[in-house]
VOVODO-503873 format. One record per residue: chain; z, y, x of N, C-alpha, C, O in turn. Coordinates in Angstrom, 1 decimal. Atoms other than C-alpha are relative to their C-alpha. Layout:
% residues N
+-------+--------+--------+--------+--------+--------+--------+--------+--------+--------+--------+--------+--------+
! kette !    n.z !    n.y !    n.x !   ca.z !   ca.y !   ca.x !    c.z !    c.y !    c.x !    o.z !    o.y !    o.x !
+-------+--------+--------+--------+--------+--------+--------+--------+--------+--------+--------+--------+--------+
!     A !      Z !      Y !      X !      Z !      Y !      X !      Z !      Y !      X !      Z !      Y !      X !
...
+-------+--------+--------+--------+--------+--------+--------+--------+--------+--------+--------+--------+--------+
END
This chain:
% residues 138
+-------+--------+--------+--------+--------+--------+--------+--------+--------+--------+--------+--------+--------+
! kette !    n.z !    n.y !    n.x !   ca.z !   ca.y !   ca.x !    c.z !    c.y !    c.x !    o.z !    o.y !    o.x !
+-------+--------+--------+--------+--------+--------+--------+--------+--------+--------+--------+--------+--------+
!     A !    0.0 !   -1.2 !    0.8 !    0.0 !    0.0 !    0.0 !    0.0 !    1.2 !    0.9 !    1.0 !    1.4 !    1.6 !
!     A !    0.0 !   -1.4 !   -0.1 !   -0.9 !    3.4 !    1.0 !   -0.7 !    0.6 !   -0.5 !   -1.8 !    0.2 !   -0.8 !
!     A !    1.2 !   -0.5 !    0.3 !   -2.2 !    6.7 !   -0.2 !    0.2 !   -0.1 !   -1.6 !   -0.7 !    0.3 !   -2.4 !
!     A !    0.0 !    0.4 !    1.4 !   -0.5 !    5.3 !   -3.6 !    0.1 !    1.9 !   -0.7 !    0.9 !    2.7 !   -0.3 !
!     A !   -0.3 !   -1.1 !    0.8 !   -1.1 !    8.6 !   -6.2 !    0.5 !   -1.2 !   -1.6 !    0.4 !   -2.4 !   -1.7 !
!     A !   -0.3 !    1.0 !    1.4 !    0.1 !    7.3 !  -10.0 !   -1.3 !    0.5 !   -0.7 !   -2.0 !    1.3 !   -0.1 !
!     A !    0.5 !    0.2 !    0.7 !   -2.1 !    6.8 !  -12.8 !    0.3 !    0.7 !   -1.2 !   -0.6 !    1.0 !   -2.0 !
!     A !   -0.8 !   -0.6 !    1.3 !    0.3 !    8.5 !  -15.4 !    0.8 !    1.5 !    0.2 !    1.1 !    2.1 !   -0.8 !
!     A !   -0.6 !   -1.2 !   -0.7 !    1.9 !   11.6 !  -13.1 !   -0.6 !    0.8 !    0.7 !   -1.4 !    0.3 !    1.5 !
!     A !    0.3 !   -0.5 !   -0.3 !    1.1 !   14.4 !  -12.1 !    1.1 !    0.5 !    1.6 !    2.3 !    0.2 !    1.5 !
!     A !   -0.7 !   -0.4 !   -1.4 !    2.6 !   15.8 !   -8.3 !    0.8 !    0.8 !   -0.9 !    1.9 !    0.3 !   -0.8 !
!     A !   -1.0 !   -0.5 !    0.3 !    4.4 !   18.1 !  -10.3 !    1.7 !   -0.1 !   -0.4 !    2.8 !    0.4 !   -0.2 !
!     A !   -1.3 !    0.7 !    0.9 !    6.2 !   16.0 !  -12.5 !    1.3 !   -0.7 !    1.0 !    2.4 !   -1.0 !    0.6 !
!     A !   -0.8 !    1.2 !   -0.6 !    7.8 !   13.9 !   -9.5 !    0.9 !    1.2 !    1.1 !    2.1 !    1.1 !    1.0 !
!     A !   -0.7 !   -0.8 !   -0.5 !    9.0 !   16.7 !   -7.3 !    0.4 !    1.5 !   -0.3 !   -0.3 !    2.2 !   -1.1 !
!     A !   -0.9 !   -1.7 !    0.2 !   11.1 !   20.3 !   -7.2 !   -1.6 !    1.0 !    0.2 !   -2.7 !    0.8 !    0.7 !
!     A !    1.1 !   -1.0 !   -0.2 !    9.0 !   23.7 !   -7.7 !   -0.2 !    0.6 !    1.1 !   -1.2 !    1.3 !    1.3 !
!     A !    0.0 !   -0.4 !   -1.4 !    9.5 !   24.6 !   -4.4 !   -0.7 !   -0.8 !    0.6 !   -1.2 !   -0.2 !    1.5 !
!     A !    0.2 !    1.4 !   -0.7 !    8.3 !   21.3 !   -3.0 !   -1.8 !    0.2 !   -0.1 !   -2.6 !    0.0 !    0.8 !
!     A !    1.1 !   -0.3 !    0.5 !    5.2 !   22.1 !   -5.2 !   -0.9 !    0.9 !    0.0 !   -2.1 !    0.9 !   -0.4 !
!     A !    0.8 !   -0.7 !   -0.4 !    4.5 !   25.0 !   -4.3 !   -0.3 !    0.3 !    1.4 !   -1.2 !    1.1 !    1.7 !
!     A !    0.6 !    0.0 !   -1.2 !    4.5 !   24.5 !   -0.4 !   -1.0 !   -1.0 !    0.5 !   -1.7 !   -1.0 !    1.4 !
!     A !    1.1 !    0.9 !   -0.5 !    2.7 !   21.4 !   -0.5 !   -1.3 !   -0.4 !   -0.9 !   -2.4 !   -1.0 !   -0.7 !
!     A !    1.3 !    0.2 !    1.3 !    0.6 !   21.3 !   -3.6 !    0.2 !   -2.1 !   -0.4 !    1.1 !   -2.7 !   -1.0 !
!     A !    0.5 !    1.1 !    0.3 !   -1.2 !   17.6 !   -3.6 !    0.8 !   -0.6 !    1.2 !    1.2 !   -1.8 !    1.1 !
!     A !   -0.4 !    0.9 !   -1.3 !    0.1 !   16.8 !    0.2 !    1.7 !   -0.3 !   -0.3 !    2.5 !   -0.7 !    0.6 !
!     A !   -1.5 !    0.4 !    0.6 !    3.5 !   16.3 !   -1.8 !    0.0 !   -1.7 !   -0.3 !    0.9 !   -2.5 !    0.1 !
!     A !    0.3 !    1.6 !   -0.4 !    2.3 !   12.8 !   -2.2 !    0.5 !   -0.9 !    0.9 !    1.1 !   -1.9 !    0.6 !
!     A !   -0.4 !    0.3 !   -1.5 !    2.8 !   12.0 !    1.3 !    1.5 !    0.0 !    0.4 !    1.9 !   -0.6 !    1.3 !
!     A !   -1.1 !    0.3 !   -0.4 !    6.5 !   12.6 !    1.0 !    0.7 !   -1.4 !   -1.5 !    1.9 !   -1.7 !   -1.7 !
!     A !   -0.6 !    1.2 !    1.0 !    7.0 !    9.6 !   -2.2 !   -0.3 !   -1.2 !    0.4 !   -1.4 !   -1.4 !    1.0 !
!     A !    0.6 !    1.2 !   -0.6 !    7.1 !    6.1 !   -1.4 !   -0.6 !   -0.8 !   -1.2 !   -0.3 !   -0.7 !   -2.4 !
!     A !    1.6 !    0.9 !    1.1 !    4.0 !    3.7 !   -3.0 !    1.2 !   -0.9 !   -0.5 !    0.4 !   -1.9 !   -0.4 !
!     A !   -0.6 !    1.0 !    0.5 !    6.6 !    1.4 !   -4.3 !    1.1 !    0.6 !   -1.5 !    1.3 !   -0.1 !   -2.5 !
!     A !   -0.4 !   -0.9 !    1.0 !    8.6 !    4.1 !   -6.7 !   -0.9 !    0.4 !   -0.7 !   -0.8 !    0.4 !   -1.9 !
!     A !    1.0 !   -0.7 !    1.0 !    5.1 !    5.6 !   -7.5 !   -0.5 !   -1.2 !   -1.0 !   -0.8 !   -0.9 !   -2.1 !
!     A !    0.2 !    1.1 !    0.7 !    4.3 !    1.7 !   -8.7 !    0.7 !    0.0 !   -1.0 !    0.2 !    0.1 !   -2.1 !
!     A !   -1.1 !    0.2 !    0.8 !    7.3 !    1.5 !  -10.3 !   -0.2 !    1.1 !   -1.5 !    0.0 !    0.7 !   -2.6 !
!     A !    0.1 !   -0.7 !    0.8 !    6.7 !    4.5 !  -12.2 !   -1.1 !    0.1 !   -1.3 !   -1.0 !    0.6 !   -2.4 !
!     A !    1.1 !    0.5 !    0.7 !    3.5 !    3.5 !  -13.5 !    0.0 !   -0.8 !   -1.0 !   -0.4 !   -0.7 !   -2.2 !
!     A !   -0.3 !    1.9 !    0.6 !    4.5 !   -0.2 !  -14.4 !    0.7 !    0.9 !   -1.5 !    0.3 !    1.1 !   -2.6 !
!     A !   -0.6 !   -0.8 !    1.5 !    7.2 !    1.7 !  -16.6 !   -0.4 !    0.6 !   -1.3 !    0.0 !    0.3 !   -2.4 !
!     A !    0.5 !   -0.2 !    0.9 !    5.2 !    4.0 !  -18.2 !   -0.6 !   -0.7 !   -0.9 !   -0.4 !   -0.5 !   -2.1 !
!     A !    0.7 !    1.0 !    0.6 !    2.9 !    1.3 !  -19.2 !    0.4 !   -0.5 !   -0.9 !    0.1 !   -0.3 !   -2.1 !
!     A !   -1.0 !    0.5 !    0.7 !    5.7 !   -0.7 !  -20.1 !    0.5 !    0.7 !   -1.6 !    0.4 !    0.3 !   -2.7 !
!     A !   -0.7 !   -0.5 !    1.0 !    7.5 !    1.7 !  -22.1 !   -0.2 !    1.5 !   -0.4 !    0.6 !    2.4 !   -0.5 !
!     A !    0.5 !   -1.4 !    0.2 !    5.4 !    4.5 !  -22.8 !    0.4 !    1.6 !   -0.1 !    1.2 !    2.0 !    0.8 !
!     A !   -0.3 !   -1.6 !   -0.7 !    5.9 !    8.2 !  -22.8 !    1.6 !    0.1 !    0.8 !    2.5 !   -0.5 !    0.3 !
!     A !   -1.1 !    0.2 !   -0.6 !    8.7 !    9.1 !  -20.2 !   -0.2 !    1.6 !    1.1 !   -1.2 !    2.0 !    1.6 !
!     A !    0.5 !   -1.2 !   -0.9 !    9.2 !   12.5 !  -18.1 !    1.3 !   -0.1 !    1.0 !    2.4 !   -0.6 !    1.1 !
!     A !   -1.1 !   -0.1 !   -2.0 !   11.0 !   13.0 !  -14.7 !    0.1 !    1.3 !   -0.4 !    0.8 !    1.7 !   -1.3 !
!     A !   -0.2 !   -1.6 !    0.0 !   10.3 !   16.6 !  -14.1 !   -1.0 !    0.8 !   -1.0 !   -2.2 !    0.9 !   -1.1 !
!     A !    1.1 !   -1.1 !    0.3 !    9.3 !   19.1 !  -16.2 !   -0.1 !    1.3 !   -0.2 !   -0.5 !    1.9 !   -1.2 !
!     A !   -0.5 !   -1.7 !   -0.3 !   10.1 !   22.5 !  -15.1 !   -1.5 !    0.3 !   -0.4 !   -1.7 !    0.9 !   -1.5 !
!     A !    2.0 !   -0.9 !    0.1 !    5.7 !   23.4 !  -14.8 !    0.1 !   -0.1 !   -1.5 !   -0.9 !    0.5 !   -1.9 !
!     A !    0.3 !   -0.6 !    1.5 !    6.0 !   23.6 !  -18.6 !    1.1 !    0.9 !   -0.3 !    0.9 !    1.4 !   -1.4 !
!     A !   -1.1 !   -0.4 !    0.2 !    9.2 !   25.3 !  -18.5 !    1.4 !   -0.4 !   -0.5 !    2.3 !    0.4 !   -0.8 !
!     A !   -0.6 !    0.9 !    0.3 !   11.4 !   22.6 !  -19.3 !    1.3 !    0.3 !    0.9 !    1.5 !    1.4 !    1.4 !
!     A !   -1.5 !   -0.3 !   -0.7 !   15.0 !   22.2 !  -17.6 !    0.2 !   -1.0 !    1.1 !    1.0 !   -0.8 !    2.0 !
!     A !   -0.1 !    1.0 !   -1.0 !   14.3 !   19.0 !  -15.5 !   -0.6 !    0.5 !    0.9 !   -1.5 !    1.2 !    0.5 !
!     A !    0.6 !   -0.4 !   -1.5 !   13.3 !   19.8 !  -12.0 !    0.5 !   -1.1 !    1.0 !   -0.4 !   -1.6 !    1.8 !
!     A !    0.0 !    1.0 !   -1.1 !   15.2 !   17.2 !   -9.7 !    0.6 !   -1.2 !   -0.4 !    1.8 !   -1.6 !   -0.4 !
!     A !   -0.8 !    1.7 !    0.8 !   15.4 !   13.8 !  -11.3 !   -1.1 !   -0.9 !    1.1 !   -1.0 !   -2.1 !    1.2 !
!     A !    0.8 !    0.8 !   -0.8 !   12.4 !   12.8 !   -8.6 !    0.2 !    0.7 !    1.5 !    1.4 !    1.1 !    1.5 !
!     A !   -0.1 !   -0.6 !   -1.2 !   12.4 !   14.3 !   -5.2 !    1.1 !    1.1 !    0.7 !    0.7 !    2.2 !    1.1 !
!     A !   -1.0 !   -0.7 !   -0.6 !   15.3 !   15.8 !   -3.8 !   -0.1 !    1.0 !    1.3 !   -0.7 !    0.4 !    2.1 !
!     A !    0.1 !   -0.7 !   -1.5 !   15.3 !   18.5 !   -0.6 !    1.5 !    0.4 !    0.1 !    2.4 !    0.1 !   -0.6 !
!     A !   -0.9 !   -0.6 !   -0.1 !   17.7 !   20.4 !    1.0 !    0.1 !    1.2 !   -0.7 !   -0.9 !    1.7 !   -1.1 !
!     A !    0.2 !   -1.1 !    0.7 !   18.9 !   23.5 !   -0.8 !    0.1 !   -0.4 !   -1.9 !    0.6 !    0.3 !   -2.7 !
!     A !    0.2 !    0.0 !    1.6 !   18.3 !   21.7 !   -4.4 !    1.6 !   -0.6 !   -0.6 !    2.5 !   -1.3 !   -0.1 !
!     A !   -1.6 !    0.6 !    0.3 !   21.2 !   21.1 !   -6.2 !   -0.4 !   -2.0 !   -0.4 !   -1.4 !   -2.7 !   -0.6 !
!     A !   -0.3 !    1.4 !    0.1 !   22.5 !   17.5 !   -6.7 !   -0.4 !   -0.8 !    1.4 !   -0.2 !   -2.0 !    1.6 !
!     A !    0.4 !    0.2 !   -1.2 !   21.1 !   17.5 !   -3.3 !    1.0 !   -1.2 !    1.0 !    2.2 !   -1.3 !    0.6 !
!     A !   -1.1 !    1.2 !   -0.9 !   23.1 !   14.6 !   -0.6 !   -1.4 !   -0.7 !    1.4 !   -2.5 !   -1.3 !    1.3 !
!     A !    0.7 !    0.4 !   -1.2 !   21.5 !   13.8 !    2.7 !   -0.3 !   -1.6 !   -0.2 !   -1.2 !   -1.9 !    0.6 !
!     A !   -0.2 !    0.8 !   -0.3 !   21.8 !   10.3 !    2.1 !   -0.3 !   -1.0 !   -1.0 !   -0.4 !   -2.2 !   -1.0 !
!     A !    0.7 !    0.3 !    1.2 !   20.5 !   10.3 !   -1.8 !   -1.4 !   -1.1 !    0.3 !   -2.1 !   -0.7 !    1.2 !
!     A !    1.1 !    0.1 !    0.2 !   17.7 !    8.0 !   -2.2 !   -1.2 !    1.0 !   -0.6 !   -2.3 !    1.3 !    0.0 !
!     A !    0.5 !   -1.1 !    0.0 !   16.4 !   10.6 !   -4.0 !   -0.8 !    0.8 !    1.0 !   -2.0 !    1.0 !    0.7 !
!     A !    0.0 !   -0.6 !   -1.4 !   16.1 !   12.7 !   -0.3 !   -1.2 !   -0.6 !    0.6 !   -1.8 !    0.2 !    1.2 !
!     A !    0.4 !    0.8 !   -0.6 !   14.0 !    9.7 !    0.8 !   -1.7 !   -0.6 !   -0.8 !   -2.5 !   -1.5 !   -0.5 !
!     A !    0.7 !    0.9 !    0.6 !   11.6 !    9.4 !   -1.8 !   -0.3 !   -1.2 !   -0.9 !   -1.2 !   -1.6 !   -1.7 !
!     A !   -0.3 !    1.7 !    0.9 !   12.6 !    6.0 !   -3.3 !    0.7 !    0.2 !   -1.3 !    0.9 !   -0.9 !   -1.8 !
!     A !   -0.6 !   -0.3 !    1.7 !   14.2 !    7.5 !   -7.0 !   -0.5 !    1.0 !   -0.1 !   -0.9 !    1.9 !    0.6 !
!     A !    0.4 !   -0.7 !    1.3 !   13.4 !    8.4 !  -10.2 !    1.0 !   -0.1 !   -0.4 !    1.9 !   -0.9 !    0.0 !
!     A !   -1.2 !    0.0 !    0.5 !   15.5 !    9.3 !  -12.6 !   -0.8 !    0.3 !   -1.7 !   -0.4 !    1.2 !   -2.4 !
!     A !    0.4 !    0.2 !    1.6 !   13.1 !    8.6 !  -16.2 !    1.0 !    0.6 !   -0.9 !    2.2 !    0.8 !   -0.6 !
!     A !   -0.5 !    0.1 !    1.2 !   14.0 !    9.4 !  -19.4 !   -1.1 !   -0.1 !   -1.1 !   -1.7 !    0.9 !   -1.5 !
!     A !    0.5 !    0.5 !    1.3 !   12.4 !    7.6 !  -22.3 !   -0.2 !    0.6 !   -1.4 !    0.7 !    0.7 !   -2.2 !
!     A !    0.4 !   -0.3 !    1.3 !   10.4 !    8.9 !  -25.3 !    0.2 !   -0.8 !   -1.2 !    0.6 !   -0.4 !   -2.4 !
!     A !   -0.3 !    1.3 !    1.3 !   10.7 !    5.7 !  -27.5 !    0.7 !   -0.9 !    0.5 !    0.5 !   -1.9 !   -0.2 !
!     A !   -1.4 !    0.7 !    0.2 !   13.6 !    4.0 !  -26.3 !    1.0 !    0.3 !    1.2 !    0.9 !    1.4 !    1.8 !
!     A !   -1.3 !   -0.6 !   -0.8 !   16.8 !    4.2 !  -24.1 !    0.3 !   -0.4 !    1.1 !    0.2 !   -1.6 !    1.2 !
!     A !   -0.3 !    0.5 !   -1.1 !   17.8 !    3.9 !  -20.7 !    0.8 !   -1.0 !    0.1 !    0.9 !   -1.7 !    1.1 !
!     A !   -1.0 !    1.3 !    0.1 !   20.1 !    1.4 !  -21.7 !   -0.8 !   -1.3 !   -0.2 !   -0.8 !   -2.4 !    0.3 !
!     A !    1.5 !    1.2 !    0.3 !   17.3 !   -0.7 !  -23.1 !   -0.3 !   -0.3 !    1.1 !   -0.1 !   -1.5 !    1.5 !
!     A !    0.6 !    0.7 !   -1.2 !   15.7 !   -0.6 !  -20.1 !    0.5 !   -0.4 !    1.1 !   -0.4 !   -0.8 !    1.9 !
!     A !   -1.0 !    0.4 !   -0.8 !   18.7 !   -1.5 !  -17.7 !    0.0 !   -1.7 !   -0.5 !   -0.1 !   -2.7 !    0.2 !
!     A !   -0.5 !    1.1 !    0.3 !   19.5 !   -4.3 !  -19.8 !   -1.6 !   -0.8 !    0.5 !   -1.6 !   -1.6 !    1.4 !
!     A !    1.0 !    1.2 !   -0.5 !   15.4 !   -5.9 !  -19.7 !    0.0 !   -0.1 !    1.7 !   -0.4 !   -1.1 !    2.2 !
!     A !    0.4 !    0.6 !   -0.9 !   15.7 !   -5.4 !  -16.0 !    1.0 !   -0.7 !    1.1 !    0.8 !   -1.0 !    2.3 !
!     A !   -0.8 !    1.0 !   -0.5 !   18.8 !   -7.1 !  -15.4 !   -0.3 !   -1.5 !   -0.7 !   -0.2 !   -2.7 !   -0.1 !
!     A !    0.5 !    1.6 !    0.3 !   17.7 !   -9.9 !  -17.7 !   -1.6 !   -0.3 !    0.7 !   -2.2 !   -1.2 !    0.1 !
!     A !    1.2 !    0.2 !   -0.3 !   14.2 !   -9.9 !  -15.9 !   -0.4 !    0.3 !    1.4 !   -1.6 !    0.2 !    1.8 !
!     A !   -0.1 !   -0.7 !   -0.8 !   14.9 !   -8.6 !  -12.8 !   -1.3 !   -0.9 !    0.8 !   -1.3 !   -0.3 !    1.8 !
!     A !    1.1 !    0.3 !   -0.7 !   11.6 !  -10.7 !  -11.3 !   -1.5 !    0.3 !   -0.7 !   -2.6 !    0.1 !   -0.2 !
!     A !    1.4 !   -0.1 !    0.9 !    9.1 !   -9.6 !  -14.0 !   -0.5 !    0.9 !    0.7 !    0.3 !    1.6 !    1.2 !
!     A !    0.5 !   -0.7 !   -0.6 !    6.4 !   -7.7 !  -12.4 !    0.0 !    1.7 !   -0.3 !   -0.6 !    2.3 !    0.6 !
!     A !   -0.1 !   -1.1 !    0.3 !    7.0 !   -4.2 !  -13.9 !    1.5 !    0.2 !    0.8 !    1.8 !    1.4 !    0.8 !
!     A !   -1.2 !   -0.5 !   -0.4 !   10.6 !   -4.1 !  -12.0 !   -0.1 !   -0.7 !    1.5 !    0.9 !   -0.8 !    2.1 !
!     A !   -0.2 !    0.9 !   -1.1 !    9.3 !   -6.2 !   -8.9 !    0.3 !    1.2 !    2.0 !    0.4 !    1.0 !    3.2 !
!     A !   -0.7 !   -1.4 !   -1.6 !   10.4 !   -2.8 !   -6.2 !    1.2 !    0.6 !   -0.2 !    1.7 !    1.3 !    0.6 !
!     A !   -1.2 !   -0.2 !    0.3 !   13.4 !   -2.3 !   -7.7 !    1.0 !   -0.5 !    0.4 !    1.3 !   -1.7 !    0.1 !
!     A !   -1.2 !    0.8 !   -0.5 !   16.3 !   -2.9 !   -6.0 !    1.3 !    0.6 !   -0.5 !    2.3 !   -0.1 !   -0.4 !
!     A !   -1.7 !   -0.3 !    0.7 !   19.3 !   -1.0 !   -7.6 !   -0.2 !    1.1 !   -1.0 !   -1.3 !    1.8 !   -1.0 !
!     A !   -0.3 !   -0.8 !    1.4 !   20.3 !    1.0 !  -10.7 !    1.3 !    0.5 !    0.0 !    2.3 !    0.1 !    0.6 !
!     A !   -1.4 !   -0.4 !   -0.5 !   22.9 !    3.2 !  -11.5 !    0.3 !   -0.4 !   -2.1 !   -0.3 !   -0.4 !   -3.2 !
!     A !   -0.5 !    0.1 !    1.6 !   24.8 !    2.4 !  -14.8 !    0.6 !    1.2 !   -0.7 !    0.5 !    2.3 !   -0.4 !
!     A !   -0.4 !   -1.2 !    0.9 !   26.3 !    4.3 !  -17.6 !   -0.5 !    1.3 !    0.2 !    0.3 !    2.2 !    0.1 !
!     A !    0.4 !   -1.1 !    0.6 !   23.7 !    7.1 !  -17.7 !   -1.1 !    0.6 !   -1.0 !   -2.0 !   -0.2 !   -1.3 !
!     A !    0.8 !   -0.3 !    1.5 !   21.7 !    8.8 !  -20.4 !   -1.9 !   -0.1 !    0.9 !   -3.0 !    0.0 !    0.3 !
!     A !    1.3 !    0.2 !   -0.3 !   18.8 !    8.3 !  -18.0 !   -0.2 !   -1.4 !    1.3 !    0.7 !   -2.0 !    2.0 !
!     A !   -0.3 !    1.5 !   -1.1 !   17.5 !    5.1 !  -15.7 !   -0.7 !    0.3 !    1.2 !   -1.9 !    0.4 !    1.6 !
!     A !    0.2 !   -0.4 !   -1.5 !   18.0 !    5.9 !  -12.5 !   -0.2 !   -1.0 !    0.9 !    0.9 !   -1.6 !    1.3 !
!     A !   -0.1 !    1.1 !   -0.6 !   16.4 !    3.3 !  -10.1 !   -0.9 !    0.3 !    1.4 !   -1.8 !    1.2 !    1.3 !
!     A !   -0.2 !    0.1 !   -1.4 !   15.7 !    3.0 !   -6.4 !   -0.7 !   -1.0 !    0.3 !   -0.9 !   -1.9 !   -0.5 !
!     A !    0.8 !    1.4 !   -0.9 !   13.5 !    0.8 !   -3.7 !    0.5 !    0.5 !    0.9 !   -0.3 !    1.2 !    1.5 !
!     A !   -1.1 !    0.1 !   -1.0 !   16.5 !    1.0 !   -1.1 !   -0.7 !   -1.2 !    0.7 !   -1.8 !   -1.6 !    0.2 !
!     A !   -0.1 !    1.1 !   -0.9 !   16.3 !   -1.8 !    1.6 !    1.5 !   -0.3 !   -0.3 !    2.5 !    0.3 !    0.2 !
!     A !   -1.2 !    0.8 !    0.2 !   19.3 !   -3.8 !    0.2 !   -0.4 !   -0.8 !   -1.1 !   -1.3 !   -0.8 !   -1.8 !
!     A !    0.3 !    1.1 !    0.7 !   19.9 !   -6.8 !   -1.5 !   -0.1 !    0.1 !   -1.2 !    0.8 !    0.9 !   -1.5 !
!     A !    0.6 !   -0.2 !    1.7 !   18.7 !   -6.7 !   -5.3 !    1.2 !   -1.1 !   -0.3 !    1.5 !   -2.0 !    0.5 !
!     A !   -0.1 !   -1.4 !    0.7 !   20.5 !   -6.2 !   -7.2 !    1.1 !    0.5 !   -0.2 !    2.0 !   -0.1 !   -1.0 !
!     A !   -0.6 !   -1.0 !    0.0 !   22.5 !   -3.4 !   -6.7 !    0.2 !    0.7 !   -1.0 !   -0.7 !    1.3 !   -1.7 !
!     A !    0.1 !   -1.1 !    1.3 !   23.9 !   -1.6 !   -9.2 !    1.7 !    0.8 !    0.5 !    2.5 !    0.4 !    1.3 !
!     A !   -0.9 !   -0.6 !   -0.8 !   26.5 !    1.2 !   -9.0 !    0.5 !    1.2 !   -1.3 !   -0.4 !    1.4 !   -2.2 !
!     A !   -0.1 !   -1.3 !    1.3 !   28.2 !    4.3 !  -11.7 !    0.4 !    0.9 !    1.0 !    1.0 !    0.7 !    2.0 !
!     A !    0.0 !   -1.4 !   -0.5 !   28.1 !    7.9 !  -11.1 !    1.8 !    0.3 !    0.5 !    2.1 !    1.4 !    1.0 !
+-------+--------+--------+--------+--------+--------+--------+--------+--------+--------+--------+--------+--------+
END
């Protein structure tokens, strides 16, 4: 995999407006192809779903790409690194989809997923380097 753009996202949606406005398209280059799969699969899966959507004027801005400077910011975030999203579901619930990918955790829509965070109103999931499956609360 390289070079992965999504199918369903736009550069905006995935990272901060700052991020977007110094790198435009070469923002790409800082997400990893295995999150941007992941993001896809999902969609697919479980149709409409938004990360960021400040470019319409919305209130989300860092549920995908973290920097320094942005709030909720942590050197050490996956987030920081590229490897999380932080979805939220048009037609069903992050709990829904926690639960199919702990009962499913090999089906190919969750196959780069290696940890989740529990109890929150959105599903926050990660392609860390650690053993699957991790899970963890805020």
């Amino acid at each position: 995999m390289s070079n992965y753009k999504c199918n369903h996202f736009a550069i905006h949606e995935l990272v901060p407006e700052s991020v977007f406005e110094a790198r435009g398209e070469k923002a790409w280059e800082l997400l990893d192809d295995r999150m941007l799969i992941t993001l896809d699969r999902l969609r697919d899966r479980y149709g409409k779903m938004t990360i960021n959507n400040w470019y319409w004027g919305g209130s989300r801005e860092f549920s995908g790409l973290r920097v320094f400077g942005c709030p909720y910011f942590s050197p050490y975030s996956q987030h920081t690194f590229g490897r999380a999203a932080d979805p939220v579901f048009a037609e069903t619930t992050a709990e829904q989809v926690r639960q199919d990918f702990l009962n499913n955790p090999d089906d190919e829509c969750f196959e780069y997923i290696n940890s989740i965070e529990l109890g929150v109103s959105w599903f926050h999931f990660d392609t860390r380097n650690c053993t699957r499956i991790k899970t963890y609360t805020p």
